[in-house]
C-alpha positions as CSV (number, residue, x, y, z in Angstrom):
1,X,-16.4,9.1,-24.5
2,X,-13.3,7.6,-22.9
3,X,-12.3,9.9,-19.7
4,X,-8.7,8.8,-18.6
5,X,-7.9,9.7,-14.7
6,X,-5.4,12.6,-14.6
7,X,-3.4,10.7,-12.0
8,X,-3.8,7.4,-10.0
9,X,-0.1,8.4,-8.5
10,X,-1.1,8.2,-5.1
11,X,-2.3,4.5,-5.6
12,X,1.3,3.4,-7.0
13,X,2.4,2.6,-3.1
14,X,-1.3,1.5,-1.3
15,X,-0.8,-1.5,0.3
16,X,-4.0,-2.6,-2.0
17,X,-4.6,-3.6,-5.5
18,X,-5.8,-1.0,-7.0
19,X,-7.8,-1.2,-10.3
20,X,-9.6,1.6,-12.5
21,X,-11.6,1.3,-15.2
22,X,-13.7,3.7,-18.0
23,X,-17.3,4.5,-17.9
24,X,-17.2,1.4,-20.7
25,X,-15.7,-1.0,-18.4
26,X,-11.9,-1.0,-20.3
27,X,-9.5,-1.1,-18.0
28,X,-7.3,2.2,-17.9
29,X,-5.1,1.3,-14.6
30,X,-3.5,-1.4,-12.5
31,X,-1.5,-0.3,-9.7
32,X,1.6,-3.1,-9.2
33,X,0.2,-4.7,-6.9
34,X,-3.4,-5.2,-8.7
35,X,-0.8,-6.6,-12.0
36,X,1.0,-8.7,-9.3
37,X,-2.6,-10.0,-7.8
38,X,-3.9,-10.7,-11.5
39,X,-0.6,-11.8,-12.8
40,X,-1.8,-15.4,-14.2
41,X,-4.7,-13.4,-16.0
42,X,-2.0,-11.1,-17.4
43,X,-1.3,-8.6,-15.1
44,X,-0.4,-5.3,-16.9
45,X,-1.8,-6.7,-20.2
46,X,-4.8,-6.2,-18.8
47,X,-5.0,-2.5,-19.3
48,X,-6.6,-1.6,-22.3
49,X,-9.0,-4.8,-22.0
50,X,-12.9,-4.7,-21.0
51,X,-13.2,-5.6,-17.1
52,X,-16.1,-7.9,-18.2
53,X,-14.1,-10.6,-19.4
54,X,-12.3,-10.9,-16.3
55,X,-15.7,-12.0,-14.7
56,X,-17.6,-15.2,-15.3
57,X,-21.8,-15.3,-14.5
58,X,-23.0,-14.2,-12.6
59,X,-19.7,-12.0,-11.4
60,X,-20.3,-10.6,-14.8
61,X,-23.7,-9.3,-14.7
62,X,-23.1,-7.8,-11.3
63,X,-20.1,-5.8,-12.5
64,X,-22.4,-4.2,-15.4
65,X,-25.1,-3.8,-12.6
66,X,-21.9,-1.3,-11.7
67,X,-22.1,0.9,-14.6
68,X,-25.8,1.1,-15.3
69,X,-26.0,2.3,-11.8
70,X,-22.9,3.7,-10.7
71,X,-22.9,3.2,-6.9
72,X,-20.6,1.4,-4.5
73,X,-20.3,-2.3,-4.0
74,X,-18.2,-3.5,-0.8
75,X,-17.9,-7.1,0.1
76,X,-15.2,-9.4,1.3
77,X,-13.4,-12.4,0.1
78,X,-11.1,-15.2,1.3
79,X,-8.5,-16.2,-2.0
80,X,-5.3,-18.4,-1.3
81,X,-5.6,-18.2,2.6
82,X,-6.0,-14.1,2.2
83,X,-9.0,-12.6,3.2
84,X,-9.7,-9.1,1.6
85,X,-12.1,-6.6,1.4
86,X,-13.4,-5.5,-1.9
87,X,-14.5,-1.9,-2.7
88,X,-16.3,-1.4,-5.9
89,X,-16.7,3.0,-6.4
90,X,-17.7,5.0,-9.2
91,X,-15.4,7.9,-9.9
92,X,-16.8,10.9,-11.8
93,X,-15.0,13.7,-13.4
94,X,-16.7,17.2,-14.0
95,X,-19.7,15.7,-12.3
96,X,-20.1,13.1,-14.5
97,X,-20.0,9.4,-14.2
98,X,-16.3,8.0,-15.8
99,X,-15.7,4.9,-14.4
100,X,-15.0,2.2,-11.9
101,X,-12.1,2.0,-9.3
102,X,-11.6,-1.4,-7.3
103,X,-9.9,-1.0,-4.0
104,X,-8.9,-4.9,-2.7
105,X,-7.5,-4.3,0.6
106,X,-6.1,-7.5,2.9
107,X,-7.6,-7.7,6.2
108,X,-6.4,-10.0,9.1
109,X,-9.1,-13.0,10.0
110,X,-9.9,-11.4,13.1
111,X,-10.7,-7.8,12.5
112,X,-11.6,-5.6,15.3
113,X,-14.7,-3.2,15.2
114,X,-15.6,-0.3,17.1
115,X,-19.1,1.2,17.3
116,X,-18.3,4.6,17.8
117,X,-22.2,4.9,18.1
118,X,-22.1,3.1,21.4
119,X,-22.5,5.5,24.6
120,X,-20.3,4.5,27.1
């Protein structure tokens, strides 16, 4: 069962490439700037295709780990002098598990962090 997303609207203008997928790994929704980040793999031609063959090994097997166990993968990158942090999170609809969304958000080099577990 294929569940398409009612609306990714509020992803059309995120400063982030925004990318979801099905509970089968095809590839229902590239905001512009995830088809203007994946533009030499085909951009907006990528919608309809399985997520798995954007990956080589081991990327690939990691990205099924995804769907056999839908939980949330987070790690950063650095990609033509850009460094970015990657979200991975399942989405479910009516309680059920439906797919994949990934978030890639540019970060500066230096990013501050606060520990807002710190007394003072």
């Amino acid at each position: 069962m294929t569940t398409t997303p009612t609306s990714f609207a509020w992803a059309d203008g995120l400063p982030a490439a925004v990318t979801a997928t099905d509970l089968n790994g095809t590839i229902l929704y590239m905001n512009q700037r995830a088809q203007e980040t994946f533009a030499a793999d085909g951009g907006a031609a990528l919608m309809g295709k399985s997520v798995f063959d954007c990956h080589p090994e081991p990327a690939r097997e990691k990205t099924r780990t995804l769907y056999r166990s839908p939980t949330p993968n987070h790690y950063t990158i650095q990609k033509g002098g850009q460094k970015k942090i990657i979200h991975q999170l399942p989405w479910f609809a009516e309680g059920r598990f439906a797919g994949v969304v990934e978030i890639s958000v540019p970060i500066p080099a230096e990013l501050p962090h606060f520990d807002r577990d710190a007394r003072a």
